[in-house]
N, CA, C, O and CB atoms as a CASP TS submission, in Angstrom:
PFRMAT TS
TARGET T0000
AUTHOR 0000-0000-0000
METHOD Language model
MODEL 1
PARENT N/A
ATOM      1  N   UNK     1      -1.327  -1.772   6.577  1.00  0.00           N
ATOM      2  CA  UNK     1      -1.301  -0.388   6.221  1.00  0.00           C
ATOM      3  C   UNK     1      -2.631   0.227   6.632  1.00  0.00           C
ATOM      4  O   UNK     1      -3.678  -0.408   6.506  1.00  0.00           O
ATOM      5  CB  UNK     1      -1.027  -0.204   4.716  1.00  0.00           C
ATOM      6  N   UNK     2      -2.589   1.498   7.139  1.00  0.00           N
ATOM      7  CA  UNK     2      -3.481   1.797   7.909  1.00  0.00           C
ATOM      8  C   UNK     2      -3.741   3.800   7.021  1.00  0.00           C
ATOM      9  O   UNK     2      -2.914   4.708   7.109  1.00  0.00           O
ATOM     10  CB  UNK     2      -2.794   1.463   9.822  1.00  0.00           C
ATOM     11  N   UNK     3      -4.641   3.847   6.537  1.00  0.00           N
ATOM     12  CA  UNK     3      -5.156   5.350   6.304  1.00  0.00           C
ATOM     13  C   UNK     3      -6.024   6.252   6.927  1.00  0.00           C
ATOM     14  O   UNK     3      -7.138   5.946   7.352  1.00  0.00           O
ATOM     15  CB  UNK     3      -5.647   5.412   5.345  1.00  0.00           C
ATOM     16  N   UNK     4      -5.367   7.697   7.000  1.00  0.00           N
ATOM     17  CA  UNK     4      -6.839   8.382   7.797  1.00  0.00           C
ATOM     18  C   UNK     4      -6.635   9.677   6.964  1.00  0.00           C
ATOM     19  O   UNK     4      -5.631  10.347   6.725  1.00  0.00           O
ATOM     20  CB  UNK     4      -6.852   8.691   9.892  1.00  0.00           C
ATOM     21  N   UNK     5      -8.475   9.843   6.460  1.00  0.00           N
ATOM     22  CA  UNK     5      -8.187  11.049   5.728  1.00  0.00           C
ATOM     23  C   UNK     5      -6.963  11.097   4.620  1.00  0.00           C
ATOM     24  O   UNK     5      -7.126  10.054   3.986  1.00  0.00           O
ATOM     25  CB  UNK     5      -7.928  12.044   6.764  1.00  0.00           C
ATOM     26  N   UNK     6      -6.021  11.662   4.166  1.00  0.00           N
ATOM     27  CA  UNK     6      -5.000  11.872   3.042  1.00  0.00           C
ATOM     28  C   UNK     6      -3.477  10.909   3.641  1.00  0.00           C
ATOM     29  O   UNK     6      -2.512  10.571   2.956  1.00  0.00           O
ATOM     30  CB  UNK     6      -4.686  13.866   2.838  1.00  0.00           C
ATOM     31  N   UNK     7      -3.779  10.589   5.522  1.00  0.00           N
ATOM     32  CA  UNK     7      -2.675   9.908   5.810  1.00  0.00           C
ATOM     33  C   UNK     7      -2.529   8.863   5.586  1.00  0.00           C
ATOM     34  O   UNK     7      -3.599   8.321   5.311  1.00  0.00           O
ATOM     35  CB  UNK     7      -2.392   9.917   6.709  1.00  0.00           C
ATOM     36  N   UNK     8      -1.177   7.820   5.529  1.00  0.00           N
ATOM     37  CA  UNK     8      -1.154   6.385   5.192  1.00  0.00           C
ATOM     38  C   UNK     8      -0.280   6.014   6.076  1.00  0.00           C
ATOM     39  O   UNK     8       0.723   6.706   6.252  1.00  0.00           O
ATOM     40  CB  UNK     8      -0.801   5.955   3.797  1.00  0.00           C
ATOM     41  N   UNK     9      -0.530   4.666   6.916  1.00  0.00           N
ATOM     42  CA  UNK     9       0.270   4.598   8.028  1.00  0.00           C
ATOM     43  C   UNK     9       0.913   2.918   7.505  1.00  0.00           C
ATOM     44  O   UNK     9       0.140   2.043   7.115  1.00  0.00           O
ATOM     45  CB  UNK     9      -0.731   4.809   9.699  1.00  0.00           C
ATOM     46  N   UNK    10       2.206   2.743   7.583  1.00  0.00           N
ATOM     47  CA  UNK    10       2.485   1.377   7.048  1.00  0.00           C
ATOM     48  C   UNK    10       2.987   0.554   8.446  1.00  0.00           C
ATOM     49  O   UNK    10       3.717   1.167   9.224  1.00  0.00           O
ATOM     50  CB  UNK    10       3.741   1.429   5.723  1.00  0.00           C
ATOM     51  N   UNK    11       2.584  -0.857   8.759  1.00  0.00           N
ATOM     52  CA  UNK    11       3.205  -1.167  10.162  1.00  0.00           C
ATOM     53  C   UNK    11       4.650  -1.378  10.010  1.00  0.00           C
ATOM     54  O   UNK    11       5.207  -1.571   8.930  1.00  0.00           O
ATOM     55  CB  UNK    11       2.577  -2.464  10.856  1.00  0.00           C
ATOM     56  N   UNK    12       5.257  -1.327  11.224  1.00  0.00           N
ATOM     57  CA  UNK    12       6.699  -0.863  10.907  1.00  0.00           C
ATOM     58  C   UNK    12       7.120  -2.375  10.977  1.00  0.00           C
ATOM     59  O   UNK    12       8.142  -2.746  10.400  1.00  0.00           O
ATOM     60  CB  UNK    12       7.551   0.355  12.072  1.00  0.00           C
ATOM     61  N   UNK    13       6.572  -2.979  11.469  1.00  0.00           N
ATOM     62  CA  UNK    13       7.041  -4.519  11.987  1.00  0.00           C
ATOM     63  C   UNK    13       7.204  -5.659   9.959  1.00  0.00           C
ATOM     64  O   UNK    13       7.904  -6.651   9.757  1.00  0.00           O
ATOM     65  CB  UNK    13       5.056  -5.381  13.542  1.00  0.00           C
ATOM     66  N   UNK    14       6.059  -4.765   8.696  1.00  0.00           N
ATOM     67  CA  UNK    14       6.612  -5.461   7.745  1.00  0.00           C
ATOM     68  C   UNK    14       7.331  -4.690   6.580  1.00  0.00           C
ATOM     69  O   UNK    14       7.785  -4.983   5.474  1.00  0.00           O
ATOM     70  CB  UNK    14       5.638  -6.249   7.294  1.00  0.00           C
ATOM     71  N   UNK    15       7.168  -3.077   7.699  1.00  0.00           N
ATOM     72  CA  UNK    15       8.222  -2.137   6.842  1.00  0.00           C
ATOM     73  C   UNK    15       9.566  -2.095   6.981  1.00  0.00           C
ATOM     74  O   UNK    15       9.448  -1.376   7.973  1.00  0.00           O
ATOM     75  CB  UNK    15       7.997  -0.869   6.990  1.00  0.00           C
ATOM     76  N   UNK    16      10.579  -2.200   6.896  1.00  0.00           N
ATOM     77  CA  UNK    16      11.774  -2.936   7.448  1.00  0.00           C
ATOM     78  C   UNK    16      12.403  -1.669   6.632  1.00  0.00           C
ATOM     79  O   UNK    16      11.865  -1.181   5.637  1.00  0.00           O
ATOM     80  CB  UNK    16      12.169  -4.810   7.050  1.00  0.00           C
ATOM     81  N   UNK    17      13.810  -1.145   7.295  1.00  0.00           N
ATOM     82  CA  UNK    17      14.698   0.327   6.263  1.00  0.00           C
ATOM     83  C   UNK    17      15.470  -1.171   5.609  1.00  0.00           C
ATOM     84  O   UNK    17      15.738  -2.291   6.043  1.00  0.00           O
ATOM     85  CB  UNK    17      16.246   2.099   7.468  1.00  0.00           C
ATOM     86  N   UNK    18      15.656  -0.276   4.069  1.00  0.00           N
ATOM     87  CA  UNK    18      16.529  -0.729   3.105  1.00  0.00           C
ATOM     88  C   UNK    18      17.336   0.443   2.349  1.00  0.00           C
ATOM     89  O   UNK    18      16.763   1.532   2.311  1.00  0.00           O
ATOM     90  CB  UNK    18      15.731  -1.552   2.157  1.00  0.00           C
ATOM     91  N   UNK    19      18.162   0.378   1.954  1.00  0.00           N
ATOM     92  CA  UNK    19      19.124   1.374   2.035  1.00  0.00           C
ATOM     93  C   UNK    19      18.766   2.872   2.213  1.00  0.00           C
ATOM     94  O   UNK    19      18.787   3.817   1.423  1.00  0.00           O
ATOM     95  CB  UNK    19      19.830   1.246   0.937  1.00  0.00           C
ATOM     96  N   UNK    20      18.358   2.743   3.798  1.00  0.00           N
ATOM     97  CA  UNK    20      18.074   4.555   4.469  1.00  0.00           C
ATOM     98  C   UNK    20      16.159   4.683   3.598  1.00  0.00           C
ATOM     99  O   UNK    20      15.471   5.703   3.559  1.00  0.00           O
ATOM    100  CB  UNK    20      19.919   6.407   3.320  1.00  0.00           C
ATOM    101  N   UNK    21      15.832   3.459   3.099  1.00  0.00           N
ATOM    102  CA  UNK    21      14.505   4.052   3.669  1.00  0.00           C
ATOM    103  C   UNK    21      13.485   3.335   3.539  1.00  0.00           C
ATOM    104  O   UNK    21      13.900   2.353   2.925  1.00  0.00           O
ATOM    105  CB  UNK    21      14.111   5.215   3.156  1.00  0.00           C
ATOM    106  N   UNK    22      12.572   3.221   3.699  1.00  0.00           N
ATOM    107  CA  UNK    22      11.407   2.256   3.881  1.00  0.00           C
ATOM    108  C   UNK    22      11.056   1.547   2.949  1.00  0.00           C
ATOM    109  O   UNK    22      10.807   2.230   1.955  1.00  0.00           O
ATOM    110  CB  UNK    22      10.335   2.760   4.205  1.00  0.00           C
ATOM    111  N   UNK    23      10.823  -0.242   2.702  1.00  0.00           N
ATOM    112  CA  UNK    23      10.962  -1.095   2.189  1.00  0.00           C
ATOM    113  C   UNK    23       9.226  -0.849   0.972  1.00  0.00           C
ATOM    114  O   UNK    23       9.033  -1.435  -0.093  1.00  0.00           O
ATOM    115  CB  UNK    23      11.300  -2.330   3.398  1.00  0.00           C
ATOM    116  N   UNK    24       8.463  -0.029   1.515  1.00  0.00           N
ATOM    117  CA  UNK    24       6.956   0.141   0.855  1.00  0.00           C
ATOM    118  C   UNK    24       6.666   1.575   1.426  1.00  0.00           C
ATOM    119  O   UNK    24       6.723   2.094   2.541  1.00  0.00           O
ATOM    120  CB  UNK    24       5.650  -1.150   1.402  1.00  0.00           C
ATOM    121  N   UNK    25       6.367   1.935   0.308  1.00  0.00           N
ATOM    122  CA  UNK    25       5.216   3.539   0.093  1.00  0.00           C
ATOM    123  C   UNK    25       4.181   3.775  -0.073  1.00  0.00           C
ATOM    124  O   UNK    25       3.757   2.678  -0.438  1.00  0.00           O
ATOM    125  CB  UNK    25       5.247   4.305  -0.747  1.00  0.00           C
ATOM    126  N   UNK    26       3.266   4.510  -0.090  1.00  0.00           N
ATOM    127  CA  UNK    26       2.335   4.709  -0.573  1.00  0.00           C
ATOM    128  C   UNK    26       2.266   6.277  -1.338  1.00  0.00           C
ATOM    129  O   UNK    26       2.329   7.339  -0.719  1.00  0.00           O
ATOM    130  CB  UNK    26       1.490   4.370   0.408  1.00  0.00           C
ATOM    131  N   UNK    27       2.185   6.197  -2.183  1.00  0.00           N
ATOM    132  CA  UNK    27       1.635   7.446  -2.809  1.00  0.00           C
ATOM    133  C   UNK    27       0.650   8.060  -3.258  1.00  0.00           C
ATOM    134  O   UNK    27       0.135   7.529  -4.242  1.00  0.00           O
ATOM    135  CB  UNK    27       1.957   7.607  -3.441  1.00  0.00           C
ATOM    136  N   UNK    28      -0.027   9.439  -2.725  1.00  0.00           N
ATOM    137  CA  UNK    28      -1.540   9.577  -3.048  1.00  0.00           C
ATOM    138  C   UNK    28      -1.201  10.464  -4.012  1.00  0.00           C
ATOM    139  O   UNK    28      -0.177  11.146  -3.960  1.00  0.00           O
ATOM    140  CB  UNK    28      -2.673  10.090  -1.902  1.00  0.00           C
ATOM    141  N   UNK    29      -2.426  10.515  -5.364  1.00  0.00           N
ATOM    142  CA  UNK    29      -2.378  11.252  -5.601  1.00  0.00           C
ATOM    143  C   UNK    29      -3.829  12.199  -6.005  1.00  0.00           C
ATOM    144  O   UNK    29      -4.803  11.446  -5.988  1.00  0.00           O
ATOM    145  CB  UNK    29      -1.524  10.947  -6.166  1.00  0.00           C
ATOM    146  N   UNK    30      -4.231  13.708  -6.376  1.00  0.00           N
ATOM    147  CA  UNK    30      -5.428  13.613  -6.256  1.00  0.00           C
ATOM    148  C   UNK    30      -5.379  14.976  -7.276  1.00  0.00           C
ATOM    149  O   UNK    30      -4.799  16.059  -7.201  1.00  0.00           O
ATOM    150  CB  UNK    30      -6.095  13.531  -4.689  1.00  0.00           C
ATOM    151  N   UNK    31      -6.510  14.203  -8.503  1.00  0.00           N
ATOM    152  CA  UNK    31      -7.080  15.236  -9.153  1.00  0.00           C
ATOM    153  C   UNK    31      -8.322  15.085  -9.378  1.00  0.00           C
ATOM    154  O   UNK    31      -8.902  14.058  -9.732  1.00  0.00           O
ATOM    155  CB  UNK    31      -6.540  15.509 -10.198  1.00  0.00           C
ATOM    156  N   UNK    32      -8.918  16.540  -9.088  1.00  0.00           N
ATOM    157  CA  UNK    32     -10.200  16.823  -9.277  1.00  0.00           C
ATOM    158  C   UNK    32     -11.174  15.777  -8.076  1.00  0.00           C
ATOM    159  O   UNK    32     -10.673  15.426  -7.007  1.00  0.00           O
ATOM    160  CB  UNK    32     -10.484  16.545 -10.977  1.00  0.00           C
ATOM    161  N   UNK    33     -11.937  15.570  -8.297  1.00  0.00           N
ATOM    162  CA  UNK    33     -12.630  14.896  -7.417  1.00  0.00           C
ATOM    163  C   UNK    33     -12.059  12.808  -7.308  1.00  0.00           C
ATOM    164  O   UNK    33     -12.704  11.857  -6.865  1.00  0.00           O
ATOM    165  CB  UNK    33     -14.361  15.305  -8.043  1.00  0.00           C
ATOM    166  N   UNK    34     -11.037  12.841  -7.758  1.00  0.00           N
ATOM    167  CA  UNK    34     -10.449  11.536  -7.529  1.00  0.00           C
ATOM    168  C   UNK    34      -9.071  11.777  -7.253  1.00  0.00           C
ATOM    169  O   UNK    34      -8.378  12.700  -7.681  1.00  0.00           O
ATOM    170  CB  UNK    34     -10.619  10.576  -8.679  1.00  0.00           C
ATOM    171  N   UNK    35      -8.709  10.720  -6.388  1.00  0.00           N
ATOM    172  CA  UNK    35      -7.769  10.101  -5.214  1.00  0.00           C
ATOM    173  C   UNK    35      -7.366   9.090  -5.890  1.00  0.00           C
ATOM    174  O   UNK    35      -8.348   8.553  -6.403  1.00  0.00           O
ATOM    175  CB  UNK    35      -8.390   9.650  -3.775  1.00  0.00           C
ATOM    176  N   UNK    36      -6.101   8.387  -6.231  1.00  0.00           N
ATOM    177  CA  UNK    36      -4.950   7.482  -6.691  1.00  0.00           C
ATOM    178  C   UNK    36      -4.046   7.290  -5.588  1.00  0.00           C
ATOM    179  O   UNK    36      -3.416   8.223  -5.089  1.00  0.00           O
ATOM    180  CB  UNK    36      -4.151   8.054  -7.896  1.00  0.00           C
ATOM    181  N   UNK    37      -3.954   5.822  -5.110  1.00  0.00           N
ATOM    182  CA  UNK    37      -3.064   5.828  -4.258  1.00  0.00           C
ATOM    183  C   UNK    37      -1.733   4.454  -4.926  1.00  0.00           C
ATOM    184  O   UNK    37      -2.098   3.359  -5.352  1.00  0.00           O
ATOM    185  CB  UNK    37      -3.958   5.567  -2.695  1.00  0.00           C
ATOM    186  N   UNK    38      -0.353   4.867  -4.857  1.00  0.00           N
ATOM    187  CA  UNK    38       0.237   3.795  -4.797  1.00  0.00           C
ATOM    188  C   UNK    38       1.102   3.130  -4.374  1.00  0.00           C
ATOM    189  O   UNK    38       1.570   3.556  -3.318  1.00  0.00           O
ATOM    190  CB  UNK    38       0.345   3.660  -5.304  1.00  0.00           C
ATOM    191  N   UNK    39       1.732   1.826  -4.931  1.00  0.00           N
ATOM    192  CA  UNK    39       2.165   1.068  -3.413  1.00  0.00           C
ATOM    193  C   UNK    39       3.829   0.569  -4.559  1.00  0.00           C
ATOM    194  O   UNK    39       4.136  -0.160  -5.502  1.00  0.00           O
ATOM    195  CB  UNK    39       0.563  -0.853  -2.541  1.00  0.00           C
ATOM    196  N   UNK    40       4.597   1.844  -3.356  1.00  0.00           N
ATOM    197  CA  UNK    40       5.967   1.324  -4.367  1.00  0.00           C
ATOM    198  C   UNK    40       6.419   0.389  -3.328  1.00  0.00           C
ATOM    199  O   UNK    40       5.974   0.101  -2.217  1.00  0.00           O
ATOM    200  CB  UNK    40       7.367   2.631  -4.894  1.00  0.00           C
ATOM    201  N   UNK    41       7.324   0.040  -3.940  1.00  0.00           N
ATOM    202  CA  UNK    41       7.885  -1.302  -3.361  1.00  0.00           C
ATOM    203  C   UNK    41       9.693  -1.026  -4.010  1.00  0.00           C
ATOM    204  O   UNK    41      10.068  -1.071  -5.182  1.00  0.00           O
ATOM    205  CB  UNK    41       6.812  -3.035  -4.184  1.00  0.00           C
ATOM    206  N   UNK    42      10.524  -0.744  -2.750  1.00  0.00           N
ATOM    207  CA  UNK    42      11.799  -0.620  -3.010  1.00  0.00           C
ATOM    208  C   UNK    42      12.441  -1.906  -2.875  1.00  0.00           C
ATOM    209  O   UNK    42      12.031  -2.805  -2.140  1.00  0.00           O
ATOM    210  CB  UNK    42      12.362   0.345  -2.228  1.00  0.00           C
ATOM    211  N   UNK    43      13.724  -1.974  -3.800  1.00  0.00           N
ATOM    212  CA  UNK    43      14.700  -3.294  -3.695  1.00  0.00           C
ATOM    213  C   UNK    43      13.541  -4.335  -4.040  1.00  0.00           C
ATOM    214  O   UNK    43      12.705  -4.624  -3.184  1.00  0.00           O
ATOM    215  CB  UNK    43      15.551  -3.607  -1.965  1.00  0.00           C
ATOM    216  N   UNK    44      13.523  -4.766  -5.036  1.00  0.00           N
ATOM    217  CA  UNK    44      12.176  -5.792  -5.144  1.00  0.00           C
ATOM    218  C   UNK    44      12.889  -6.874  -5.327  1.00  0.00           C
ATOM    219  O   UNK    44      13.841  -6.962  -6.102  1.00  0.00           O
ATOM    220  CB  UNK    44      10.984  -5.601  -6.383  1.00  0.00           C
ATOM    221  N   UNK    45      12.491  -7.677  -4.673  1.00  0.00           N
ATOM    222  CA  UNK    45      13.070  -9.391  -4.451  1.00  0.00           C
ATOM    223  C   UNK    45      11.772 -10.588  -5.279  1.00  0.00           C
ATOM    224  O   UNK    45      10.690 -10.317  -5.801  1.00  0.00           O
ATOM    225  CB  UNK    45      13.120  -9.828  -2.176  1.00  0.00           C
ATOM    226  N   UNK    46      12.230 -11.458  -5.157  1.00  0.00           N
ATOM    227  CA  UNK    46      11.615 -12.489  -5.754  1.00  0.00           C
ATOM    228  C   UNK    46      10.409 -12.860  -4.397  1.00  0.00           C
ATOM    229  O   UNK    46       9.264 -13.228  -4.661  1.00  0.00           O
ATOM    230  CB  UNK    46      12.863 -13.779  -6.234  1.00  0.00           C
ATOM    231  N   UNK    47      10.850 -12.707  -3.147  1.00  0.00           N
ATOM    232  CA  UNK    47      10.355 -12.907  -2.074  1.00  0.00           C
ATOM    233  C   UNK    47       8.718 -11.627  -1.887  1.00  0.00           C
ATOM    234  O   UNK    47       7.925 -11.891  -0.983  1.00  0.00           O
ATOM    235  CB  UNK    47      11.780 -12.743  -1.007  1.00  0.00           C
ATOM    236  N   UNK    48       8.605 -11.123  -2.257  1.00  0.00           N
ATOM    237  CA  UNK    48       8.077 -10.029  -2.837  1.00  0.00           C
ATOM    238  C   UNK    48       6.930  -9.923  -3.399  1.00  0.00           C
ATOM    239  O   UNK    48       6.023  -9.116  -3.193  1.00  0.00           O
ATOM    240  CB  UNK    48       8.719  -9.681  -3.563  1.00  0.00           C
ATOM    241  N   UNK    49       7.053 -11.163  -4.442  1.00  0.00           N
ATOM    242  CA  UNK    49       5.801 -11.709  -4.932  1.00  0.00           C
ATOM    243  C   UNK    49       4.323 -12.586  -4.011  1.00  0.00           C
ATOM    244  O   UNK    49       4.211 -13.384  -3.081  1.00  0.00           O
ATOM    245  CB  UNK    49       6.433 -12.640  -5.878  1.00  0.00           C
ATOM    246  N   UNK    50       3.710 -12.092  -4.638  1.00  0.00           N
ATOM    247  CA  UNK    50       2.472 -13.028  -3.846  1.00  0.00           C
ATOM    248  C   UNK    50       1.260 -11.879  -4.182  1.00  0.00           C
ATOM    249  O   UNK    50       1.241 -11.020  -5.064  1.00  0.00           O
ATOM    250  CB  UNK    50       2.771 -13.379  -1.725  1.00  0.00           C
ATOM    251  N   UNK    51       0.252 -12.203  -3.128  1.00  0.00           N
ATOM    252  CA  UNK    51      -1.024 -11.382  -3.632  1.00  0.00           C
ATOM    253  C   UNK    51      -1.302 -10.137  -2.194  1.00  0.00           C
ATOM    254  O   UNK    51      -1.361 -10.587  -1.049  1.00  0.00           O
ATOM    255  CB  UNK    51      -2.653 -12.739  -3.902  1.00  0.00           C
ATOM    256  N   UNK    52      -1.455  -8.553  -2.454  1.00  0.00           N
ATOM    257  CA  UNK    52      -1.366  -7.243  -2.019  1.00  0.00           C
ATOM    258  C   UNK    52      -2.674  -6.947  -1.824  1.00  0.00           C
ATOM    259  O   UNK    52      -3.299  -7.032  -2.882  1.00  0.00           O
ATOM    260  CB  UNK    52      -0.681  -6.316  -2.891  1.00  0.00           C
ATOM    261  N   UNK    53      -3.424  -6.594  -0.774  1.00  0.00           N
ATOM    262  CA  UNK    53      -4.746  -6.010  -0.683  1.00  0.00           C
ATOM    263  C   UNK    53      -4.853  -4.797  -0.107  1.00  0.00           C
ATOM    264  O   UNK    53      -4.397  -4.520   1.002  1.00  0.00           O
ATOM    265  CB  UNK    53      -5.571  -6.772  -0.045  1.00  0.00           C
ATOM    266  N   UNK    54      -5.738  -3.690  -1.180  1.00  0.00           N
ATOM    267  CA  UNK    54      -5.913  -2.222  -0.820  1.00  0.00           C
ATOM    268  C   UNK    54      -7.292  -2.520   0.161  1.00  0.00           C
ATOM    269  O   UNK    54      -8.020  -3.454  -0.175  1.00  0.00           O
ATOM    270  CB  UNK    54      -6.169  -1.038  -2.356  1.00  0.00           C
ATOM    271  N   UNK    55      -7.583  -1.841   1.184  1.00  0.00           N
ATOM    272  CA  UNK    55      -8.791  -1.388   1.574  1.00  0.00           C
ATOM    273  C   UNK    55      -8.884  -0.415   2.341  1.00  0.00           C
ATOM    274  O   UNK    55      -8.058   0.116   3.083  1.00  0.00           O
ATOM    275  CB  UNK    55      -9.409  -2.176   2.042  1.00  0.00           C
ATOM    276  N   UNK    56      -9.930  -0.206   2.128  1.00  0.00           N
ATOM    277  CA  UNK    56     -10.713   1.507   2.224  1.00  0.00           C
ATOM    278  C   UNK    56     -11.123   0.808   3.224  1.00  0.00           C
ATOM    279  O   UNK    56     -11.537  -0.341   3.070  1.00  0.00           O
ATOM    280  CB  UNK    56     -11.974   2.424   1.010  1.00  0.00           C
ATOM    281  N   UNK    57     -11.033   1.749   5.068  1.00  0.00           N
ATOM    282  CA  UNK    57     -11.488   1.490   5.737  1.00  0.00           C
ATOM    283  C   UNK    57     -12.410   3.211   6.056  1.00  0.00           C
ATOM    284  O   UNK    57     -11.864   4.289   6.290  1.00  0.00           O
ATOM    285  CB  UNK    57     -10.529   0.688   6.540  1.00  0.00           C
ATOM    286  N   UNK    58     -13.874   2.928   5.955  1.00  0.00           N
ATOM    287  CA  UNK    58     -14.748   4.533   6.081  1.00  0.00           C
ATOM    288  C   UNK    58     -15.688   3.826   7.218  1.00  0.00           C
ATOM    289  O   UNK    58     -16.403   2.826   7.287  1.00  0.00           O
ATOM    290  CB  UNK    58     -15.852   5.317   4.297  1.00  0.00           C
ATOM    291  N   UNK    59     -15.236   5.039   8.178  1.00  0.00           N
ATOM    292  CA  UNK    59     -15.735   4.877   9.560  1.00  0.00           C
ATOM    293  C   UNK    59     -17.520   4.619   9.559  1.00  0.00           C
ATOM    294  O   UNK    59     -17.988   3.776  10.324  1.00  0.00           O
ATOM    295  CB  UNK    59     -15.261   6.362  10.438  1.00  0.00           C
ATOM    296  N   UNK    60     -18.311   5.322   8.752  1.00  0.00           N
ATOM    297  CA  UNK    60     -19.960   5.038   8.982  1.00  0.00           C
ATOM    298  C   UNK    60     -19.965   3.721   8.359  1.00  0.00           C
ATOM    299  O   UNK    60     -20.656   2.977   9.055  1.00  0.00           O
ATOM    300  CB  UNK    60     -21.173   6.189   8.185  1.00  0.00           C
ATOM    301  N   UNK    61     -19.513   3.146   7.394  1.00  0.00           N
ATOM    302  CA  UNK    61     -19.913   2.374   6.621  1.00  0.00           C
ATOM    303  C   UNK    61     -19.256   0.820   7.632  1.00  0.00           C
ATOM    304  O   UNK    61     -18.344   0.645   8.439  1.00  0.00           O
ATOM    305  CB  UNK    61     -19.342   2.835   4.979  1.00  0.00           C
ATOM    306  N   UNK    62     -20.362  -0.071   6.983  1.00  0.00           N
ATOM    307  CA  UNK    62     -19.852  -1.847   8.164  1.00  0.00           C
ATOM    308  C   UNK    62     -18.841  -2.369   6.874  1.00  0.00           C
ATOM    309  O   UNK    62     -17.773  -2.942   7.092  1.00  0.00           O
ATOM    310  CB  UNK    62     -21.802  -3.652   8.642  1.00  0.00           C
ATOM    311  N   UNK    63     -19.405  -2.045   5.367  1.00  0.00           N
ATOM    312  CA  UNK    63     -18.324  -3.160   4.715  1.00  0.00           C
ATOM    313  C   UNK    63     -17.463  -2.285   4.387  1.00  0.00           C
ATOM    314  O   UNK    63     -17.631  -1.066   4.429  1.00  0.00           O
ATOM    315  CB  UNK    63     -18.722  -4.146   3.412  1.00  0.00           C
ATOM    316  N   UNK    64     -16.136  -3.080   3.915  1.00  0.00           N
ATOM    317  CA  UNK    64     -14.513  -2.416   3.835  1.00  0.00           C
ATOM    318  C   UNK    64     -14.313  -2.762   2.521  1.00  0.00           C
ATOM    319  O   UNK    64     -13.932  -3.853   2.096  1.00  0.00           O
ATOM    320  CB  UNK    64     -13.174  -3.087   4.903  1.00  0.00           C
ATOM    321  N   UNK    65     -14.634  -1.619   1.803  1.00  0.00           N
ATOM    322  CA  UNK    65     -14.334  -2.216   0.572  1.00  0.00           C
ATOM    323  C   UNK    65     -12.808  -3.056   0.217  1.00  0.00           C
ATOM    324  O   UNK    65     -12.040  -3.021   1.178  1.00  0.00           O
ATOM    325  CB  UNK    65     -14.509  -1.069  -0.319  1.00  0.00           C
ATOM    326  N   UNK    66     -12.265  -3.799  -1.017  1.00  0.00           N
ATOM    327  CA  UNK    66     -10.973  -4.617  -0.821  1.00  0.00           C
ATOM    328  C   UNK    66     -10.739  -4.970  -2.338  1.00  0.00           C
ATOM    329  O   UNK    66     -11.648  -5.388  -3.055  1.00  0.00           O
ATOM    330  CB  UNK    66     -11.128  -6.059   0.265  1.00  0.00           C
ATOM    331  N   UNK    67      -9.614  -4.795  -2.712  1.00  0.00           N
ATOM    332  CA  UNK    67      -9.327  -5.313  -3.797  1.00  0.00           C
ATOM    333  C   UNK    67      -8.194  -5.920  -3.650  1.00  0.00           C
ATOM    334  O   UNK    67      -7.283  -5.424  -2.988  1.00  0.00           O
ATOM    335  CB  UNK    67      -9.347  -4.538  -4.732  1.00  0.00           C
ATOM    336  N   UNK    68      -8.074  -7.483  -4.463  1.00  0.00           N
ATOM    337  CA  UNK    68      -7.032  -7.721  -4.214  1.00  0.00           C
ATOM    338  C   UNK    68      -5.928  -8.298  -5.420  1.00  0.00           C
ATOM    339  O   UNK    68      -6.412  -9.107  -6.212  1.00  0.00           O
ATOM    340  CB  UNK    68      -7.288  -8.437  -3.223  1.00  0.00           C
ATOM    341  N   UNK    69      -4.543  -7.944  -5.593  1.00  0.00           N
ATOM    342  CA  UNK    69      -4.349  -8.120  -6.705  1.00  0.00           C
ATOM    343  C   UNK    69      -2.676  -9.266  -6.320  1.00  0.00           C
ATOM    344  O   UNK    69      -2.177  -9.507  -5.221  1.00  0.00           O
ATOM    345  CB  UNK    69      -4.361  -6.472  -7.587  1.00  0.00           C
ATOM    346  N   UNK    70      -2.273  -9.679  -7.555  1.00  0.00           N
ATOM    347  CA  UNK    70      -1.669 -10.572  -7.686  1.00  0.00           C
ATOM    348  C   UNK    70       0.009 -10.256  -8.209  1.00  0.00           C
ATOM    349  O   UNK    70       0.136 -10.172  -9.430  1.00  0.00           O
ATOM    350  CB  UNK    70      -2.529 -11.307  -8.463  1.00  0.00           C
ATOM    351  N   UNK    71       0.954 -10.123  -7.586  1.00  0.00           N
ATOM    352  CA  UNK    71       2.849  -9.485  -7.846  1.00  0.00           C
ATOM    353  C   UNK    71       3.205 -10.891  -8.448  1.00  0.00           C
ATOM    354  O   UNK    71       3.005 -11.910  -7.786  1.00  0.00           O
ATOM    355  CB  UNK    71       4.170  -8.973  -5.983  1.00  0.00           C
ATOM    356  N   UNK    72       3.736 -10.933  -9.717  1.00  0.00           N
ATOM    357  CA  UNK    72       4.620 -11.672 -10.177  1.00  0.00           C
ATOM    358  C   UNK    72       5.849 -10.861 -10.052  1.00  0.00           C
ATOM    359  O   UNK    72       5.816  -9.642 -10.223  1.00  0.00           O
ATOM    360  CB  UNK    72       4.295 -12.136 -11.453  1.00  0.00           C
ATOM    361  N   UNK    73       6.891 -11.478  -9.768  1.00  0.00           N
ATOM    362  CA  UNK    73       8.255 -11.369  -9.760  1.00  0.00           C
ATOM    363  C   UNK    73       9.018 -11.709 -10.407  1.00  0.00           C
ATOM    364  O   UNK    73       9.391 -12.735  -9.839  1.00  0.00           O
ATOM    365  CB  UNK    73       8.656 -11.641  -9.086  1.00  0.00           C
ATOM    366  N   UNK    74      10.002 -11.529 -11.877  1.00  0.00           N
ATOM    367  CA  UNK    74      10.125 -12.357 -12.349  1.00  0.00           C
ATOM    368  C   UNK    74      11.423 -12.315 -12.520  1.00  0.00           C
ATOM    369  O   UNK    74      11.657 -11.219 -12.012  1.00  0.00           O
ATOM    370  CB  UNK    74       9.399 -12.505 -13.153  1.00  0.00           C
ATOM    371  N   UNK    75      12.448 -12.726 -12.874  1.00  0.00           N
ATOM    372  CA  UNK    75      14.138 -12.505 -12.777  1.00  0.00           C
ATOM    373  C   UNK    75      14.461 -12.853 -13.658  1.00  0.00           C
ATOM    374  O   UNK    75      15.664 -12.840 -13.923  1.00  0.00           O
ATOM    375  CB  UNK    75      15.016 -13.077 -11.862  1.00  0.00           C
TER
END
């Protein structure tokens, strides 16, 4: 997943359509001087699970900031 400025670009090769529409989202949202972004996830499978990393890629800066977090799936 790729961002520029307010855009979010997802690669299409692990975005795959599921019924008429894209398998992951992102949603920004923004109040006041903070930005929320999030990461829906349609048709959620067991396959699904594992560990998701956000990063902020800012063009002056060398490190990328990264967080990374952990999807249980559970049925």
């Amino acid at each position: 997943m790729l961002t520029s400025d307010d855009r979010v670009v997802l690669d299409e090769i692990i975005n795959e359509i599921v019924d008429g529409y894209e398998k992951y989202d992102v949603q920004h949202r923004k109040e006041g001087g903070v930005s929320t972004y999030m990461l829906i996830i349609r048709r959620l499978v067991m396959d699904d699970g594992g560990t998701y990393t956000c990063q902020i890629n800012i063009k002056s800066a060398p490190d990328k900031p990264y967080f990374d977090a952990i999807l249980v799936v559970l049925s």
